[in-house]
N, C-alpha and C positions, 0 to 999 in steps of 0.2 A: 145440175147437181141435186142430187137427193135430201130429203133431211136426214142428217147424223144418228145413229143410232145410241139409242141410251147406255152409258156404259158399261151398268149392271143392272142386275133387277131390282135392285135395293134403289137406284137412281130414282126407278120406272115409279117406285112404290111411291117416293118422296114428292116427285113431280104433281102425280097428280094426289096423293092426301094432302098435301101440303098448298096446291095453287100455286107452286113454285114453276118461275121458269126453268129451262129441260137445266142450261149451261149453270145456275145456282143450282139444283139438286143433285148433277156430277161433283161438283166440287166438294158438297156435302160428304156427297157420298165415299168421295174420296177421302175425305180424312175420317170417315166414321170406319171406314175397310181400317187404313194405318195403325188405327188406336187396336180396332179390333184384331189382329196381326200381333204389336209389342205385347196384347194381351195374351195371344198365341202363343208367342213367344217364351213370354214366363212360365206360363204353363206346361211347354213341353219343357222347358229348362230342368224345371222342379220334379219333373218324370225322370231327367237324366244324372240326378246327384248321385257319385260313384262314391255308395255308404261303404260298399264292400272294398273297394282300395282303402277309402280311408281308411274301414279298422286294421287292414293289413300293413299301413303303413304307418299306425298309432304303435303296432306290436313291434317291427321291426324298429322303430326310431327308439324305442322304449329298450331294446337290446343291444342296438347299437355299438355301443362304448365295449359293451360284453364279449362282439364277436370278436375284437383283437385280439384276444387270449388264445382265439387258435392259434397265433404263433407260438406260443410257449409249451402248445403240447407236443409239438418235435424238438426232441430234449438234440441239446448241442454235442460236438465231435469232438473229444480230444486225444491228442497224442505227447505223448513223453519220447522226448530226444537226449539221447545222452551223445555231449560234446565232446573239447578237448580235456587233456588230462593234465591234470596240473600234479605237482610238487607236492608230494605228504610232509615234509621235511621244512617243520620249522626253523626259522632264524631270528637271529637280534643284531641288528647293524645299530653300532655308537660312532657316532662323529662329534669331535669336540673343537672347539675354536677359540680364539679368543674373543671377550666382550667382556668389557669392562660391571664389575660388580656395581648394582644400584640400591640405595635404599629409599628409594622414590623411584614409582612405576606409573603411567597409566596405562591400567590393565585393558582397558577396551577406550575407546572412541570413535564413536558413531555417528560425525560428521561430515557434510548432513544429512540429519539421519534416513535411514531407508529399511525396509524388510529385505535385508540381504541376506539372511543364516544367523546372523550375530544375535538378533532377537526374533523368540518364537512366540506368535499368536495360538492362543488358547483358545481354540474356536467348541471344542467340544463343552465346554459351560454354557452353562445354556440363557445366562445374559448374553454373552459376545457374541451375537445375532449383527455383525458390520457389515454393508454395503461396499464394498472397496471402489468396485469398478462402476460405481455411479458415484460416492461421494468423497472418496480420496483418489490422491496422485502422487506422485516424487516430484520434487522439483528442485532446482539447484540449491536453495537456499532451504528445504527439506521436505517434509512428511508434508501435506494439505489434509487436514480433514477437516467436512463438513459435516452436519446435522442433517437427517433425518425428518422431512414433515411431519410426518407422520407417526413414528416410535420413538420410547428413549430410547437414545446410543449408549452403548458402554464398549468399549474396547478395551481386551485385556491382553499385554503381554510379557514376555520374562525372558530372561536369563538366570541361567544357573553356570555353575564353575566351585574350584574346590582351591583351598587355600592351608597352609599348615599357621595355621592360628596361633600357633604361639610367637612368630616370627612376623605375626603382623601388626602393627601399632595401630595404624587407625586405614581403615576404609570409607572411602565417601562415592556417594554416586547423584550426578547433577545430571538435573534435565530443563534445557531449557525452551520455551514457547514464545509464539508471536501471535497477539490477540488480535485478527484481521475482524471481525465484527462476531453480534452475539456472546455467551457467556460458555464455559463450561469448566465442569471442576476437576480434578485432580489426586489422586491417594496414591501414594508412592510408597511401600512399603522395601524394607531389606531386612532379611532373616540373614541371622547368622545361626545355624543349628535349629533350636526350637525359640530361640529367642526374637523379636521382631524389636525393629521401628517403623515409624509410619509419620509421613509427613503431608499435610492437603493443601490445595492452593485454588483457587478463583478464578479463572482468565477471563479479564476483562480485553474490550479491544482494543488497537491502540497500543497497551502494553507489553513492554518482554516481560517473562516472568520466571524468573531461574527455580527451579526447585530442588533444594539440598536435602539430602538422608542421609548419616551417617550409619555404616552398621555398628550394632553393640554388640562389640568384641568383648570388652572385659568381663560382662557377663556371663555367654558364649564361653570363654578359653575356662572358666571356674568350671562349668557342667560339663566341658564336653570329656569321650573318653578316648577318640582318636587325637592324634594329630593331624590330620588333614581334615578341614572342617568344610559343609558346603553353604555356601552363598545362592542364596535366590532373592535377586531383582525382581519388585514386581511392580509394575506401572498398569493402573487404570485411570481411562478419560471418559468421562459423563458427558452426553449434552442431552437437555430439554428437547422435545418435539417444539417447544412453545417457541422457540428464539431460532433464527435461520443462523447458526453460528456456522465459523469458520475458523481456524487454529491452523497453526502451521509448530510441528515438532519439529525444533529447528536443532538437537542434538542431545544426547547422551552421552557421559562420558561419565568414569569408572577408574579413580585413585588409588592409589592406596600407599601409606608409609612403614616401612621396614623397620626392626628392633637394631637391624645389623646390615653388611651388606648381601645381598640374594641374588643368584643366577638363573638366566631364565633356562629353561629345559623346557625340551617339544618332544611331543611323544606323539607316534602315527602310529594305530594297528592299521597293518597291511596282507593281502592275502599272499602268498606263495609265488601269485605270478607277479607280485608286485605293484598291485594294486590299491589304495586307501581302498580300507573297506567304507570312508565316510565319505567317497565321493559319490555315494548315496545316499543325502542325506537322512531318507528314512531309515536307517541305518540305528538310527540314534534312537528309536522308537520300539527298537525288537527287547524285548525282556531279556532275550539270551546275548547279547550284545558285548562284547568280551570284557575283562576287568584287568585292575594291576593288584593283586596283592601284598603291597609292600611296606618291607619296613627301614627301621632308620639305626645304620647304627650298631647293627646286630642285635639290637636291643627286642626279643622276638611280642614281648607283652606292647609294643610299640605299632603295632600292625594296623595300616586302614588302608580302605581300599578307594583305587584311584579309578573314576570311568572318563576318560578321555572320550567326546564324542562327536571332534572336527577333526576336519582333515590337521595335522599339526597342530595339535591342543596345546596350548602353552600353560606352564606354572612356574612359579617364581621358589625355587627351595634355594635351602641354607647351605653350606658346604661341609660335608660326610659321606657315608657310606652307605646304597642304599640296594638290600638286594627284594625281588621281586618275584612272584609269579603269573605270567600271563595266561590268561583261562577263559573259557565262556560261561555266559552267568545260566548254568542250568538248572533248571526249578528239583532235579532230580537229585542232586549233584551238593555238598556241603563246601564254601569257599576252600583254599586253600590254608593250612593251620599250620605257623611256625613253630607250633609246640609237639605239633604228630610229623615226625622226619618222613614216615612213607607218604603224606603229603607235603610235604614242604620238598621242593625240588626248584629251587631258585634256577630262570631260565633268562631273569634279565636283572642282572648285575652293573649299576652304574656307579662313578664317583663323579661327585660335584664340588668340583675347585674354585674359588672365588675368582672371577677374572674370566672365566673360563663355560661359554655357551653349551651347552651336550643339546645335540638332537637323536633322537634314539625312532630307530624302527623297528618293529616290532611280526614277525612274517609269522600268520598263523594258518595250519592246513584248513583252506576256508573252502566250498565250492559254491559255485555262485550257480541260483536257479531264477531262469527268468522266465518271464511269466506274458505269454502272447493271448489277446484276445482280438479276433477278426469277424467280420469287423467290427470299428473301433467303436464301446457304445458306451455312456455311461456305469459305472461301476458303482454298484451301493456299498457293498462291503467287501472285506477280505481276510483269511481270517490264514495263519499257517501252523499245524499242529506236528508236535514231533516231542520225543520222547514222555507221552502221554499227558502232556499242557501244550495249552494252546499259547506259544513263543510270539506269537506276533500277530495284532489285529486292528484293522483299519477301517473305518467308513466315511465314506464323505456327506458334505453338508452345503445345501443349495441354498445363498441368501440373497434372492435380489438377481440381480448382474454377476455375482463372485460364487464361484465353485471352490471349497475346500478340500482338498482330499491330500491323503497320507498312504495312498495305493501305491505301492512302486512298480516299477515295469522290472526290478529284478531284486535279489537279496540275498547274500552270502550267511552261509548256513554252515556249522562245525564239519567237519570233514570226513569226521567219526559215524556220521547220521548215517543209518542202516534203511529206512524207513521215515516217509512223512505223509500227512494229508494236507491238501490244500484246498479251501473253500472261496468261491467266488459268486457272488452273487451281483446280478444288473437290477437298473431301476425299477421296479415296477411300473405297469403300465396302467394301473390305478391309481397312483401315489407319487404324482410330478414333482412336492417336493419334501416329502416325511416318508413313512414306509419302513420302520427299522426292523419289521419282522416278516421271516417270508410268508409270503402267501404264493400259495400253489394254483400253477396256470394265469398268474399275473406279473413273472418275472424267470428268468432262467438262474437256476442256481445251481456251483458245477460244485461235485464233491469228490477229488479226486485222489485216491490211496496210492502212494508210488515206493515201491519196495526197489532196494539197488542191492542189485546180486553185488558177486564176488570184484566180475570183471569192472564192472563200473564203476567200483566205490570210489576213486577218485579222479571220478569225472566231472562235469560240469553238466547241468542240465536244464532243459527247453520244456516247459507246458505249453503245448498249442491249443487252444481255445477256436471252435467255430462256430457262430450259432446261423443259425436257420435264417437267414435274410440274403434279398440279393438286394445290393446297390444300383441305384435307378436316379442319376443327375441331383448325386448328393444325399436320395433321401431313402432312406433302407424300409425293403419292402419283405413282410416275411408269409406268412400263410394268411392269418388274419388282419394285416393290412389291403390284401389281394381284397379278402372275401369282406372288410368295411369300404374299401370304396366301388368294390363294385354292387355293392345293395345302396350306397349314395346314389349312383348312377342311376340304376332300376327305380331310387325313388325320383326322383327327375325326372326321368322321363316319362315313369307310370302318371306323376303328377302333368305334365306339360299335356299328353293325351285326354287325362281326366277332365283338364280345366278344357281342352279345343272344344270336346265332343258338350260340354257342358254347357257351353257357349255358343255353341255352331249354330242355336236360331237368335242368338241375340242383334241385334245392330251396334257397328263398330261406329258409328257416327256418335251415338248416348253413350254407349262406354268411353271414348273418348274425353266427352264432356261431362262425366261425370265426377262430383267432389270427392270421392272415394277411391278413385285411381291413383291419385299421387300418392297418396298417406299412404299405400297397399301396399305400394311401387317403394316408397323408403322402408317398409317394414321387411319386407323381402332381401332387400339391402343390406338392413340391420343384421337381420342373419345369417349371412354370409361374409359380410366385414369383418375386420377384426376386432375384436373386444380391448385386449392390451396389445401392445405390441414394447418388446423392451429388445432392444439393439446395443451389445457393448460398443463402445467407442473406443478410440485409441488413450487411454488417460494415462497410462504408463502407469496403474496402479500395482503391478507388484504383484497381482496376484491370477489364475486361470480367468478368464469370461466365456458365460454362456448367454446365447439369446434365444430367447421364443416369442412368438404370438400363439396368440390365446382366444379362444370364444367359450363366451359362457350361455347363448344361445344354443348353440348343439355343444355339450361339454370336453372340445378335444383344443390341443394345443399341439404344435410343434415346436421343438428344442432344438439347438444342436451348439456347438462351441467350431474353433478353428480347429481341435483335432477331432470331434467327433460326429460322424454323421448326421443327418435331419431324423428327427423320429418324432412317429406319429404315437402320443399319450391321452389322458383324459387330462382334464386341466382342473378337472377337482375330485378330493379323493371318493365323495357320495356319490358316486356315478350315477347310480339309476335314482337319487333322489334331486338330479339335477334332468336326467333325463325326462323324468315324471313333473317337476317344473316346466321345462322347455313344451312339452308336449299339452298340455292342460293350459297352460297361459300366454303362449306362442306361435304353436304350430295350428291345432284347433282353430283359433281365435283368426289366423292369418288366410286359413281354409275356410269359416264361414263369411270373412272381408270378401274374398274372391268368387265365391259362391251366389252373395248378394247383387254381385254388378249384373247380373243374368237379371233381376228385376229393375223397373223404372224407378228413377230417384224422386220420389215427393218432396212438396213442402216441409214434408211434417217433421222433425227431427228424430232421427233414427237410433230410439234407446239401445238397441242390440249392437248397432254397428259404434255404437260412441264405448259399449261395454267391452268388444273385442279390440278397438284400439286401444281401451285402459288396462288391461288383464297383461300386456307386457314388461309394462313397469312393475309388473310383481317379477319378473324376470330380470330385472336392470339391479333391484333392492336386493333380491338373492344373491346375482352375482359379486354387489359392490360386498355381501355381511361372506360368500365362501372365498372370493380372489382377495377381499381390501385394495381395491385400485387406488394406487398411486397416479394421484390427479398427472403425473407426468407422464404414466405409460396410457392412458384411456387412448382410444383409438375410433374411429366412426363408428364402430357396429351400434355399445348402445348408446351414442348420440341421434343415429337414425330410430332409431328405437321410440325414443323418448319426444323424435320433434313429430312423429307419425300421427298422434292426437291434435297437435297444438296447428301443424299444416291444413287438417281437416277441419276445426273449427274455423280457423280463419279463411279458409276457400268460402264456407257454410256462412259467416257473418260478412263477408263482401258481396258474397249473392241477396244477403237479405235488403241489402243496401243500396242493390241495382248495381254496383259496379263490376259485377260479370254475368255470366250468364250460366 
């Protein structure tokens, strides 16, 4: 056996300057090559930092949110279908029965009580901001609502109805509550004409708590100058954010006592084919929405006008002679006048005998247009113009968990109508949940003019609606959802090559063990987790639900409810000053973390790398001052976020401590 040869020359050198034996100056040597190698290492690292993807992917992340709007530049398809033909040829059907006269009624009871039609919520004021489908429910014994953590609650809503005031002695309307914990209060107001009462009450828990109003009639019957007077209910409940309250509206009910005895009479407008026109109940909401013109009696200085606006309206009159005319309320158009004969053309003539029930129907040349939008997507607004005012207009209103809206899927329109437009506008796709004015290439808005020739005039007719998306396992894909996630992709993947090649002289053994890998590894997490996440539940609240998840790390959320597809939005309305957040205090900061593992971890405590784990949390603060997260919808994105500093310190003081390595 020969003697071993030295293993390098650097050995050779150490051997003999040193008087070292051969087998200590390889070893040496050995680890002085290693060191000089990870130093290698860094060095070519720092040759391979990919400056130019990054800025290309600081610009595209920064436009991001922007590119969805190429969908909105291929404007959507519609078509108008004219259906079948209905009956020009009004009628009036009277059925009379017997029922015994009363002079004591209760006119409504709303036990227990529920959002059934009988009472309507006034969500367009702009206190009555309610949660339904997170803090109320129905339940047998009635209404549940809860408080708000977060906001004061007010919930406002009403009834109206009409009454001939001289024939009513007193009206009372009770509501009563069950205080299951927490406080909140009560104003219960009833007008009669321009006159008001108003009663408040406390709910403590524990207790029931009746609240009685009287309306002020006597007052009321001195001013007023019809006979038929209207009545508005109006109920509001307060709760504090401060108190976790809970109330159960356990009923409403709605008296009233008679001068004499009163029979009740129903009155239905119907269309031609025989249809309630109120079995849409947004029906009740069109301006032009038909009237009774009638009087009492013969007596023509005696005229007020009746708007029946349920299916079978009921009201309680006296017994006489009462003749009418049935009409639609058009802004063009002066009511009908028992004192001008070529208007007055009484078309519904009833007597009311004591004893004796009248239900009356009422058949008006109506045609019905319905209104198709495919697919199904959220609707901001809706607006229908005709005889040069705009007759009917609706938006809805996103609070929480609960969608409001007053959109219909169809609406009978006078039959006479020559010409109408119709305007429809979807959500914007900057403005997840405000947005009340368009803005162009961030939402589709259809403006449709439909002129009905000769042959069609009494037809029925179809808008079809199509916009620009195909459906893809629930979630609607249109031009610029295509072109945002596939520049997601491209930056993915552009990033995963950057970071291989950038890394490809490091050692996977120190990266590994390095304290800077996990914290990276949840930050990375953080932004792709979800930020919120809100999911309806079944609570039997009464009213639509919608769900999304939400990130405020990259600014987009997706929405959808049970009728409407998944779509892809920004989840805050400042897009690119959310985007320019994200980018500066996230992305950056998450790109120099990963950039650094390419060098060796010293003792020393790493200011740069402790400032890019801190620069997130300016993103966690933004998010909670544009979303307001409700501590119940947060979701892991910025908990990872936020534990990415606190993971790395403490890796950093166990090592200081020897109990890792």
């Amino acid at each position: 056996m020969g003697v071993d040869k030295p293993k390098s020359r650097l050995s050779e050198l150490i051997s003999r300057a040193c008087r070292l034996p051969q087998d200590v100056a390889d070893k040496v040597s050995t680890m002085t090559d290693s060191a000089t190698k990870e130093r290698l290492k860094a060095f070519q690292t720092q040759n391979n930092v990919p400056y130019k993807y990054l800025a290309i992917a600081i610009l595209l992340i920064l436009y991001l949110p922007w590119m969805i709007s190429f969908t909105y530049m291929i404007p959507p398809q519609t078509h108008v279908t004219f259906g079948s033909e209905v009956n020009s040829t009004s009628y009036c059907n009277i059925v009379s029965s017997s029922e015994a006269g009363v002079d004591y009624a209760v006119i409504l009871n709303t036990t227990p009580f529920s959002f059934n039609g009988d009472w309507e919520l006034d969500y367009n004021r702009f206190w009555n901001q309610y949660d339904f489908n997170r803090y109320g429910w129905n339940d047998t014994d009635g209404y549940h609502f809860t408080s708000s953590p977060i906001d004061y609650t007010s919930i406002m809503m009403e009834r109206r109805m009409q009454i001939p005031i001289a024939n009513y002695s007193e009206l009372r309307v009770s509501a009563e509550f069950e205080g299951i914990s927490g406080y909140a209060g009560i104003y219960f107001e009833v007008f009669a004409d321009q006159q008001r009462a108003v009663q408040e009450e406390f709910i403590q828990p524990g207790n029931l708590t009746k609240v009685n109003v009287t309306a002020p009639l006597s007052v009321a019957r001195i001013e007023s100058e019809d006979w038929l007077s209207t009545i508005i209910c109006r109920l509001q409940i307060g709760f504090s954010e401060r108190f976790r309250s809970h109330i159960v509206l356990r009923s409403i009910v709605i008296e009233a006592e008679f001068t004499g005895n009163l029979s009740r009479v129903q009155l239905d407008f119907r269309s031609t084919s025989n249809s309630s026109l109120y079995e849409n109940p947004y029906m009740r909401f069109a301006e032009y929405a038909p009237r009774l013109a009638i009087i009492q009696n013969n007596v023509s200085a005696s005229m007020s006008t009746y708007f029946p606006n349920r299916v079978d309206d009921e009201i309680y009159l006296p017994p006489g002679t009462y003749e009418s005319v049935a009409y639609w309320n058009l802004a063009n158009q002066d009511p009908p006048d028992p004192n001008n004969s070529s208007m007055w053309i009484p078309n519904v003539v009833f007597e009311v005998i004591e004893d004796v029930t009248v239900k009356i129907d009422v058949g008006l040349f109506a045609k019905r247009v319905d209104f198709d939008v495919s697919p199904s997507v959220f609707l901001r607004s809706f607006s229908l113009r005709f005889v040069n005012y705009f007759q009917y207009y609706a938006s809805t209103e996103i609070v929480g968990l609960t969608i409001f809206s007053q959109i219909p899927d169809y609406l009978y329109i006078p039959g006479e109508i020559e010409s109408l437009s119709i305007w429809i506008s979807t959500w914007s796709s900057m403005e997840p949940q405000g947005g009340y004015d368009w803005t162009p290439n961030q939402q589709f808005r259809i403006e449709e003019e439909i002129t009905i020739d000769t042959d069609n005039r009494s037809r029925n007719l179809l808008l079809s609606v199509t916009l620009p998306y195909l459906t893809i396992g629930g979630f609607l894909f249109g031009l610029g959802e295509f072109v945002f996630l596939f520049v997601v992709i491209l930056l993915l993947v552009g990033f995963l090559i950057s970071f291989r090649r950038t890394l490809r002289y490091s050692d996977l053994r120190h990266r590994l063990l390095d304290s800077r890998i996990l914290p990276l590894f949840m930050l990375s997490a953080g932004v792709f987790l979800p930020w919120t996440i809100q999911l309806v539940q079944s609570t039997n609240s009464g009213y639509d639900g919608v769900s999304w998840i939400s990130w405020y790390s990259m600014p987009f959320m997706i929405r959808w409810s049970d009728s409407v597809s998944t779509q892809i939005l920004s989840s805050v309305p400042g897009w690119l000053n959310a985007t320019m957040v994200f980018t500066l205090f996230l992305f950056i900061p998450l790109c120099y973390g990963y950039l650094s593992l390419a060098s060796l971890e010293t003792e020393k405590f790493n200011k740069a790398f402790a400032l890019a784990m801190f620069l997130p949390y300016l993103v966690v603060l933004a998010g909670f001052n544009f979303l307001r997260f409700d501590l119940g919808t947060i979701s892991l994105g910025p908990i990872f976020v936020l534990a990415a500093l606190p993971v790395w310190l403490l890796r950093l003081g166990l090592r200081k401590a020897g109990l890792t390595t």
